[in-house]
N, C-alpha and C positions, 0 to 999 in steps of 0.2 A: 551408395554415393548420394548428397545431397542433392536434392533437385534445386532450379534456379531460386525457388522461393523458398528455400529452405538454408538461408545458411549458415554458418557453424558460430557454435558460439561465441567462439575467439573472435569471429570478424565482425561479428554485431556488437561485441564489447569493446572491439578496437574502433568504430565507425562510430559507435557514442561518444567514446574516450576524446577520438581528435573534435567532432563538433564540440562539443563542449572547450576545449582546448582553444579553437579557432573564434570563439565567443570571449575567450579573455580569463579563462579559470584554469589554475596551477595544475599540472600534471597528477598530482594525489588527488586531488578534488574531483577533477575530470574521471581520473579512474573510479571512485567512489559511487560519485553519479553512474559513471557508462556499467558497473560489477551490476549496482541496485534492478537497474534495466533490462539490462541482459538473464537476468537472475529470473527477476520475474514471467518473461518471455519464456522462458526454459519452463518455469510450470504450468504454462500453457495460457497463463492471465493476461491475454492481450490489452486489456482495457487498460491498464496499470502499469504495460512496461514499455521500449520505444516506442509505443504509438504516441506518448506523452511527450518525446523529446522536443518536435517543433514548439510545443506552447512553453516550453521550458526556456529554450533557444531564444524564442520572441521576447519573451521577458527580461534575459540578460541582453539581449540588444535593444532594448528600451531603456532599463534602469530598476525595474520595478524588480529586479532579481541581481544583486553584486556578484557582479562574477571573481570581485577580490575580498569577499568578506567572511569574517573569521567565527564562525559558533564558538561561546565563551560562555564559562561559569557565570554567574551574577550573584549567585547568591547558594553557600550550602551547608550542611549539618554531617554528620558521621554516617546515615544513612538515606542524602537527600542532596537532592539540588536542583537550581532553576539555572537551563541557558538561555541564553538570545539567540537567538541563531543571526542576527548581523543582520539579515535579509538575505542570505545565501542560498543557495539552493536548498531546497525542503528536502532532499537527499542524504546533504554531504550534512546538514545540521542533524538529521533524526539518529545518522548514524555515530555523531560525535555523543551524541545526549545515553542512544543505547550504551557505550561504548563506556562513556561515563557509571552508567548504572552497574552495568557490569563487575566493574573494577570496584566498587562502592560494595556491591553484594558478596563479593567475595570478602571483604574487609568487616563488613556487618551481619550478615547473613539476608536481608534485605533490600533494596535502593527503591525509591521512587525519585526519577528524574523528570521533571516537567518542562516545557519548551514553549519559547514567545517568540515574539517576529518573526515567523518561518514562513514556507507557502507549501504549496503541496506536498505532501510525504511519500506519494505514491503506495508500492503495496506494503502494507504494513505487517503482512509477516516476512517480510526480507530482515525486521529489524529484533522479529524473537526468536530466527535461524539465527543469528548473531549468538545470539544467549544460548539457544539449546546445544547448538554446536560443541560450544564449551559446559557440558554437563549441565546447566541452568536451565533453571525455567523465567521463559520471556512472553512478558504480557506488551504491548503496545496499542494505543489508541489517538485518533488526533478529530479534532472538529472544521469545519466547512461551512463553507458560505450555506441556508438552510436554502435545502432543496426538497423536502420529507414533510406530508402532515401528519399530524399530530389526528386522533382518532375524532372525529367530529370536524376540525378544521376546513376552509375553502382555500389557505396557503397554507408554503412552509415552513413549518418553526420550528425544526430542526437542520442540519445537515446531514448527507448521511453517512457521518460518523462513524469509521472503521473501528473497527476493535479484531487483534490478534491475540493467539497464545501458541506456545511451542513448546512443548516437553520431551527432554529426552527421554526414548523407552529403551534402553538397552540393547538387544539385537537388533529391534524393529528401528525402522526411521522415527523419526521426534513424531511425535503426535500434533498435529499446525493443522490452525485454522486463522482462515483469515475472509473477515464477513461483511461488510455492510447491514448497517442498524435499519438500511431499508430492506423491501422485498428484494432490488435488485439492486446493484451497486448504475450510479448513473450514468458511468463508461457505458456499458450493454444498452442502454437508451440511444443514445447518442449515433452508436455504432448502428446501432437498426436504421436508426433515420440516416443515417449514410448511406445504406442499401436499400431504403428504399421500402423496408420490407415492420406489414404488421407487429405488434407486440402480444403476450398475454394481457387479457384487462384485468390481469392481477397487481401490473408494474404501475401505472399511473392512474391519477383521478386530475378529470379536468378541473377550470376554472367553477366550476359550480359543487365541487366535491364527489361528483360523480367517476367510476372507474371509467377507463377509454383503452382501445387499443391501437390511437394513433401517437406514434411517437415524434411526428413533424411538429407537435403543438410544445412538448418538453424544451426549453424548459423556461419560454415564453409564456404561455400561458396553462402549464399543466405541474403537477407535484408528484416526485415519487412517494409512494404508498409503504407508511412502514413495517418493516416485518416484525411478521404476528404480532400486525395491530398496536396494542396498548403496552405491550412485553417489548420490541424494539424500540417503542417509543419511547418508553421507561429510560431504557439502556441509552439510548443516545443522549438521553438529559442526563444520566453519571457522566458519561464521556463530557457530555459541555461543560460540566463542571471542575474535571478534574484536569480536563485538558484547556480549556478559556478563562474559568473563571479561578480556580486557583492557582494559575502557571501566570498570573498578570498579560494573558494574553486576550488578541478582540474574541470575542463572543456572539454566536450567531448572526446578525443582520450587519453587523460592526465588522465580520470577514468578509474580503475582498476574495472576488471568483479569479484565480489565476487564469484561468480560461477566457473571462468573455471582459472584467475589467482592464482599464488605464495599464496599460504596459506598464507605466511609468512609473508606477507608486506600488508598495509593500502591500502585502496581502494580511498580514498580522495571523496569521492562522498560530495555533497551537497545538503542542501534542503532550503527550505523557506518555512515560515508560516504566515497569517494577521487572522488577528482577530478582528471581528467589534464589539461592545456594540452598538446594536440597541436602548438601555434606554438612551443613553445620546440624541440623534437625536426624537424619540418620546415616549412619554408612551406604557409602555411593554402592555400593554391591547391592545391600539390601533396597534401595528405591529400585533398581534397574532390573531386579528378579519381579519387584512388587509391580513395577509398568508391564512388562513379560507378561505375566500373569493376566492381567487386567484385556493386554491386544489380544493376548491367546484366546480370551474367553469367548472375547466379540467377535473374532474367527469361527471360533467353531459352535458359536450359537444356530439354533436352526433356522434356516432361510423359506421364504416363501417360495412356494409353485414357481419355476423360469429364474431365479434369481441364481446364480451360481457362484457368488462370495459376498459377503460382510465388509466394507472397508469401514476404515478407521482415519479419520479427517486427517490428511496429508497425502495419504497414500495415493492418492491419482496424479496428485503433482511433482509427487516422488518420482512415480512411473516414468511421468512426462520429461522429468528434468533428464534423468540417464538416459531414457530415449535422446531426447534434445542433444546431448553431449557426444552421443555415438553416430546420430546422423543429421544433426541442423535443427534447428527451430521450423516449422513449419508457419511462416508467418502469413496470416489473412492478408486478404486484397488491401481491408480498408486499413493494416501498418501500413504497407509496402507504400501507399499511396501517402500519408503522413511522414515517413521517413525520407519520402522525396521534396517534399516541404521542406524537411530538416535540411535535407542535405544541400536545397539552394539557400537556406539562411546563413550555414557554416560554408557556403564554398567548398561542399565535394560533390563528386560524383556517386552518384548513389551505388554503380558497376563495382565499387572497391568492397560490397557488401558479399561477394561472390569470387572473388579473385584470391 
C-alpha cells in the first residue's frame, strides 16, 4: 500500500493534469504537461518532475508562459525542421518538436528538429523515451539561461545544458541517459539549499572561481562547475549551438531564467532533437540481437571487490519507474512542499494527491 507520501501515479498525473487545466491550457496540453511530470517522478528525478509545476503555473498566470499557445512548424526540408513553440509550455512544445522528428525519421531515415520561443523543457530524456519506445533512437538537448563556468572563468558562460539519448536494446529496457553538461544538474543545488544542508566542493565555485560547499550563495553569487572540466564544457557549447544559435533561438545571457525572471515575458529558450530509424540502416532483428549483445557484455563483465552488478544507463530509473507504478512515487519533503505552492496557484487541495 502506498504510504501518505507516496502517491500513485495516476493521481499525480491527474493533480498536474487539472492545475495546469485550471491555469487556462486545453485538456491535451494539460495532459502532455501533467504525463512529462509524472514520468519523470516515476524515475526518481525529483529535480525535473512536479517539483517544477509551481514555477510553471506562476508563469501561465503571469503571461510569460500561454496557456492557449500552439507549437508550429516554421520552417522545414525532408529531413528537418524548425518550431516555435508560441511561448507555450517547454513541455507540450518539446514534445510536439520530438514528435515531429519522429515521423520525419521514419520518412527519411534521419530528422533533426530544432525549437525557438520555448521555456524550460524539463527532463529531457522523457523526450528520447518518446523515440525509443517506438524502436528509434532519441537524442535530445536544449540550452539555459548560463549558470556553468567555463574552465578558468569567475562566471557563467554557459547553461547547464541537458543533453539525452535513448536506445532501444531489444529484451533489455532502452538504454537512457539523461545528463547535465555541468558536475550537477542545478535542481540538486537548489534543493540542498532548501534543506538547509552542505554540498560536495565539487558542485560549485564562488564568486572568485574558487570551489565552495555552500550552496545558499548559488546562484546569486556562486557557478555550477562543469563536468569534466573542459570536456562538458566543450559539450555544452555543441548544445548552444545547435539548440540557440542554429534553431534562431536566444542564446546564452539573451535566455530568460523561467525561474527567477519577469513572469511576464518569454523566456526564448531553445532545444533540438535527432532521431535515427535504425530499420532503414539494418533489419530491426539484427540491431536488437546487436544491443543484446553489447548490455550482456557490460553485465557480465568483472566487477570490483563489494560491487554486486554492472548497470547500464537507464536501468535504476527503469527500476524506479515499475517500482513507482506498483506502489506510488515516493516523493521528498522538498516536492510535497512545492506542490503545495502549486496546488494554492491552481485552487486545489493538495489531499486529492492521496485520495
Amino acid at each position: 500500500m502506498s504510504s501518505p507520501k507516496a502517491p500513485s501515479f495516476a493521481a499525480l498525473r491527474r493533480f498536474c493534469e487539472q492545475a495546469f487545466q485550471n491555469l487556462g491550457m486545453s485538456a491535451e496540453q494539460a495532459g502532455i504537461g501533467a504525463d512529462v511530470l509524472a514520468t519523470t517522478d516515476s524515475w526518481g528525478v525529483y529535480t525535473h518532475g512536479s517539483k517544477c509545476l509551481a514555477g510553471y503555473l506562476r508563469r501561465l498566470k503571469l503571461g510569460g508562459l500561454r496557456p492557449g499557445g500552439q507549437p508550429h512548424v516554421v520552417a522545414e526540408g525532408g529531413a528537418w525542421a524548425t518550431v516555435d513553440g508560441d511561448s507555450s509550455l517547454g513541455l507540450v512544445t518539446s514534445v510536439y518538436a520530438m514528435r515531429t522528428a519522429i515521423r520525419k525519421a521514419k520518412e527519411q531515415g534521419i530528422a533533426f528538429v530544432g525549437v525557438r520561443n520555448s521555456c524550460h523543457f524539463g527532463a529531457a530524456g522523457y523526450y528520447t523515451w518518446l523515440a525509443a519506445r517506438e524502436g528509434l533512437i532519441g537524442i535530445s538537448m536544449a540550452n539555459d539561461i548560463p549558470s556553468v563556468a567555463a574552465p578558468g572563468s569567475r562566471r557563467a558562460i554557459t547553461g547547464s545544458n541537458p543533453l539525452s539519448y535513448a536506445i532501444p536494446a531489444g529484451r533489455h529496457p532502452p538504454m537512457f541517459l539523461d545528463m547535465s553538461t555541468a558536475t550537477v544538474a542545478g535542481g540538486k543545488v537548489y534543493a540542498a539549499r532548501g534543506r538547509g544542508e552542505r554540498i560536495p566542493d565539487t558542485w560549485l565555485l564562488d564568486s572568485e572561481g574558487r570551489p565552495t560547499s555552500d550552496p545558499s550563495i548559488y546562484p546569486e553569487s556562486a557557478t555550477l562547475q562543469p563536468a569534466a572540466g573542459h570536456k562538458g564544457y566543450g559539450i555544452a557549447l555543441l548544445i548552444e549551438c545547435l539548440s540557440g544559435i542554429l534553431t534562431g533561438a536566444q542564446f546564452t545571457w539573451r535566455v530568460g531564467s523561467w525561474m527567477w525572471d519577469d513572469g511576464t515575458k518569454p523566456t526564448h529558450h531553445g532545444a533540438a532533437f535527432v532521431v535515427v530509424d535504425t530499420a532503414t540502416m539494418m533489419p530491426p532483428a539484427q540491431f536488437a540481437q546487436r544491443m543484446e549483445e553489447l548490455v550482456d557484455e557490460i553485465h557480465q563483465a568483472p566487477k570490483a571487490d563489494g560491487v554486486s552488478r554492472l548497470y547500464v544507463p537507464g536501468e535504476m530509473e527503469w527500476e524506479k519507474h515499475h517500482s513507482a507504478l506498483k506502489h506510488g512515487i515516493p516523493l521528498p519533503e522538498d516536492v510535497i512542499a512545492s506542490l503545495q505552492k502549486a496546488a494554492d496557484l491552481a485552487g486545489l487541495t493538495l489531499d486529492t494527491l492521496w485520495q
